[in-house]
Phi, psi and omega in degrees: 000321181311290202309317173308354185269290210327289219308331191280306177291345147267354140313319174293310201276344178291332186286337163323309185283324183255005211234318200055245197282292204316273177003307194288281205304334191303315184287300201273004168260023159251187169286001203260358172295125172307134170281162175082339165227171157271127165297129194267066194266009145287334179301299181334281162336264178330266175349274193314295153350286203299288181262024129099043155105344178304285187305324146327302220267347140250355152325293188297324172302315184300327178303352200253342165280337194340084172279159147253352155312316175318131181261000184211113192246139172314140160094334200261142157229138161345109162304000000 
């Protein structure tokens, strides 16, 4: 089971990091959806506008951290 999380989080982080919002829907209509939360892919967008690509690039880094004990993960929000 350990491995199959590494795996899911590095998937969630290659579509982020290269995909951004596109990456985000992918992750929350597929299996690579974390249970219990949503991927924040208007943030993904907006953010990413904003602070001119810095927040993708730590969002998709946070992924490789991904707890789901955690009630608060970077990109993710509670359902």
């Amino acid at each position: 089971m350990a491995g199959e999380k590494d795996n899911n989080n590095l998937v969630r982080f290659l579509l982020t990091f290269f995909l951004g919002c596109i990456g985000s829907l992918i992750i929350n209509h597929s299996s690579l959806k974390p249970e219990g939360f949503t991927c924040r892919t208007g943030l993904y967008l907006l953010l990413g506008i904003v602070t001119c690509g810095i927040y993708p690039l730590v969002a998709s880094i946070c992924n490789f951290s991904f707890d789901p004990s955690k009630e608060k993960n970077i990109g993710y929000k509670k359902d």
